[in-house]
C-alpha positions in Angstrom: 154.4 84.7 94.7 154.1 85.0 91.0 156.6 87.5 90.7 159.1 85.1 92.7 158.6 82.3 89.9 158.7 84.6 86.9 162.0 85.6 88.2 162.5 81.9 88.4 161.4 81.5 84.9 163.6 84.5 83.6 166.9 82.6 84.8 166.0 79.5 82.0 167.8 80.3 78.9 165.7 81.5 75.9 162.8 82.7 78.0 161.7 86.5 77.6 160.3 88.8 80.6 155.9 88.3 79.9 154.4 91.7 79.2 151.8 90.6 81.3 149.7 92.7 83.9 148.1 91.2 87.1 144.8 91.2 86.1 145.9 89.6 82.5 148.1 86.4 84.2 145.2 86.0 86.5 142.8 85.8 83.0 145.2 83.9 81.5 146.1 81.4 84.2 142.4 81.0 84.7 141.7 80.6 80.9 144.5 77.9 81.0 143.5 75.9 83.7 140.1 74.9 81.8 136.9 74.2 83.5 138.7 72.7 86.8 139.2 76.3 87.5 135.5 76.3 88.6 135.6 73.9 91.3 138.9 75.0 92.7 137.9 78.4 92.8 134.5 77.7 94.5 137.0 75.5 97.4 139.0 78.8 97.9 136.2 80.8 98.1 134.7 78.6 101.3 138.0 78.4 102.5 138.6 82.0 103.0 135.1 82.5 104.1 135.7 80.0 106.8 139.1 81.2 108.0 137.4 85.1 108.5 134.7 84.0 110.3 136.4 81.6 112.4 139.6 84.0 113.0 136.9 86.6 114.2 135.0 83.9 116.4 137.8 82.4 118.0 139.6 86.0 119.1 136.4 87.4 120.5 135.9 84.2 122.5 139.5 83.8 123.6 139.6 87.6 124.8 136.0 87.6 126.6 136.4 83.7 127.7 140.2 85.2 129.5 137.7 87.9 131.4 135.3 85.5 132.3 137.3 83.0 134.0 139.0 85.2 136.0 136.1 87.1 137.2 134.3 83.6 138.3 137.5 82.5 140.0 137.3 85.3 141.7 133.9 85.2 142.9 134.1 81.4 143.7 137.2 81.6 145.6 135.0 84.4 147.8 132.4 81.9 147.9 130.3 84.2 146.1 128.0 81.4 144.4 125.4 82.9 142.9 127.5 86.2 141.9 129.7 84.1 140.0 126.8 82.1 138.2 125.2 85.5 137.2 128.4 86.7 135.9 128.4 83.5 134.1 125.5 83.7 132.3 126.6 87.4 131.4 129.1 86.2 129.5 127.7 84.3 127.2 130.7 82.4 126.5 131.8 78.6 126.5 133.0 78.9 129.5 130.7 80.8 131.2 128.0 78.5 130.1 130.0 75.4 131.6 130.9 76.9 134.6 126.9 78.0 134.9 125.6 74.8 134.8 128.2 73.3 137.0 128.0 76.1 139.8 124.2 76.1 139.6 124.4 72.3 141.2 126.8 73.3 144.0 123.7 72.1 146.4 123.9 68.9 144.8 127.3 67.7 146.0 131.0 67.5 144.4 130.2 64.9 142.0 127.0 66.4 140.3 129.1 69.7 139.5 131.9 67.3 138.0 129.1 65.8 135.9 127.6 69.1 134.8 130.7 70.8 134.0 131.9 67.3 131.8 128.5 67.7 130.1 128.2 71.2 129.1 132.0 70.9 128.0 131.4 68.4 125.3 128.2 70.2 123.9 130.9 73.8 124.3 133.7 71.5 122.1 131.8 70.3 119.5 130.6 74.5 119.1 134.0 75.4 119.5 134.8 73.4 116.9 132.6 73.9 114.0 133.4 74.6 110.7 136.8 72.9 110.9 135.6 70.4 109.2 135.1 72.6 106.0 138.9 73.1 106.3 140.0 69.8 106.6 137.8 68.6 103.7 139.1 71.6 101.1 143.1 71.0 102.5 142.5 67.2 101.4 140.2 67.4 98.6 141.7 71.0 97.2 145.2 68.7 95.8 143.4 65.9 94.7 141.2 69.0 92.6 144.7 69.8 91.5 145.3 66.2 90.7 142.2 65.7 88.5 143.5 68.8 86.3 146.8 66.8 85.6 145.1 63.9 84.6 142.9 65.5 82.3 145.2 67.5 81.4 147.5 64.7 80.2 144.7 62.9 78.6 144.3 66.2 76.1 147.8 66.1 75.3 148.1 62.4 74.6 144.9 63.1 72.8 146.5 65.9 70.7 149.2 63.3 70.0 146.8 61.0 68.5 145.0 63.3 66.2 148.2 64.8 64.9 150.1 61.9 64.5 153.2 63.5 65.5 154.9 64.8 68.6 156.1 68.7 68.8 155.6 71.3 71.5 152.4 73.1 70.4 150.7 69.5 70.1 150.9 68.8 73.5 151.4 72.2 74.9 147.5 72.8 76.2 147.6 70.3 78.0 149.9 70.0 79.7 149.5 74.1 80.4 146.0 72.3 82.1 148.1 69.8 84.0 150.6 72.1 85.7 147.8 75.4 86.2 145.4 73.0 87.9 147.8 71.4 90.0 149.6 74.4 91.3 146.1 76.2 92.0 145.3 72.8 94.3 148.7 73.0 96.5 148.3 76.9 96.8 144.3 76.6 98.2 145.7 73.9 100.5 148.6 74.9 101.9 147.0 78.5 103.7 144.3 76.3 104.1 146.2 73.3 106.2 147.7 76.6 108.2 144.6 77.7 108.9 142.9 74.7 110.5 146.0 74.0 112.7 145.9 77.2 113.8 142.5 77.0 114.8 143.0 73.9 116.3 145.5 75.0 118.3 143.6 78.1 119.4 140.4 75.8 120.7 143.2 73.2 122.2 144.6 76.2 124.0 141.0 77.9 124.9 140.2 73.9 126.3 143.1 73.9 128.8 142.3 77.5 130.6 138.4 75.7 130.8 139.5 72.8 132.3 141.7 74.7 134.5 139.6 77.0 135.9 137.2 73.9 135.8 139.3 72.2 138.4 139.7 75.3 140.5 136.0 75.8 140.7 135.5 72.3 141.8 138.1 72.8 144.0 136.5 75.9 146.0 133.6 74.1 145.8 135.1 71.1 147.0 136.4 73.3 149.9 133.2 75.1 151.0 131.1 71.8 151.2 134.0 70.3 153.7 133.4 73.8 155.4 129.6 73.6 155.8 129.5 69.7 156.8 132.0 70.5 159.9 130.2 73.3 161.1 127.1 71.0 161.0 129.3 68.8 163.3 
């Protein structure tokens, strides 16, 4: 992305290609930011950390929750009970854990299950869902970082103002170098960020409704097999 706005820069009149490496804009950028650099450095550092893990926890659950459901639906539908609960518990997955406790009350009646299952699926959400709030707090509060920067940034330059007594570019140059560094390093940890979390969101949303679904269908069977047992009681 830097390269795109140096080739920006280079179509401004008067402005000469930077003999800069990588690793020297990076020093340089950082140098210029000042000490906000610290703080939104440390909220793209948790960021990323938070995105791998839950990029690696959400696609192993997705994949092995898909296999579970199926293989319960399968059993259920047979009227396999206490297969399907062992496969459950194999799984160790959200969904097998709700649809575990919710088969394992299949005695109890329709309504019991339906209790169960509403249960264990809030406890299975709010696990589903943690750590999201680590990148909802760094896509709001990684701008307003930004923001801080400017401000300070502006108060050196009107500060430099002051001492000098005059106005010319190198007065106020820091400054506003500070003001513009800070607030572009603030939009560019959000944005990926703000991807990120939708994404995820998303995913669990999507993760939800195949629950839910297969849920219903279990509730269903089950449903089905006690209408079964109390006519042949009849």
């Amino acid at each position: 992305m830097s390269s795109i706005f140096t080739l920006a820069l280079l179509q401004l009149p008067g402005l000469e290609a930077p003999e800069l490496t990588w690793q020297e804009w990076v020093r340089e950028t950082w140098f210029g930011g000042g000490f906000m650099m610290w703080p939104l450095a440390a909220a793209f550092v948790i960021g990323m950390i938070v995105i791998v893990w839950k990029l690696i926890d959400l696609t192993s659950k997705s994949t092995r929750t898909r296999r579970t459901l199926r293989t319960v639906d399968e059993l259920v539908a047979e009227g396999r009970i206490a297969e399907a609960v062992e496969a459950a518990d194999r799984s160790k997955t959200p969904a097998g854990r709700i649809l575990s406790e919710g088969l394992r009350r299949h005695e109890e009646g329709t309504e019991r299950v339906v209790k169960a299952i509403e249960n264990a699926g809030m406890i299975e959400m709010s696990k589903l869902e943690k750590g999201l709030v680590w990148l909802a707090t760094i896509s709001t509060v990684g701008p307003l970082l930004g923001f801080l920067g400017t401000v300070i940034g502006m108060i050196q330059a009107f500060q430099a103002i002051e001492l000098a007594g005059e106005v010319e570019a190198t007065t106020v140059a820091g400054g506003i170098k500070v003001a513009l560094i800070t607030t572009a390093c603030g939009l560019a940890i959000a944005i990926p960020v703000s991807i990120a979390h939708n994404y995820f969101v998303a995913k669990i949303d999507g993760l939800v409704i195949d629950m839910e679904e297969s849920a219903q269908r279990t509730i269903d069977h089950l449903h089905d097999i006690e209408v079964r047992r109390g006519a042949a009681v009849r």
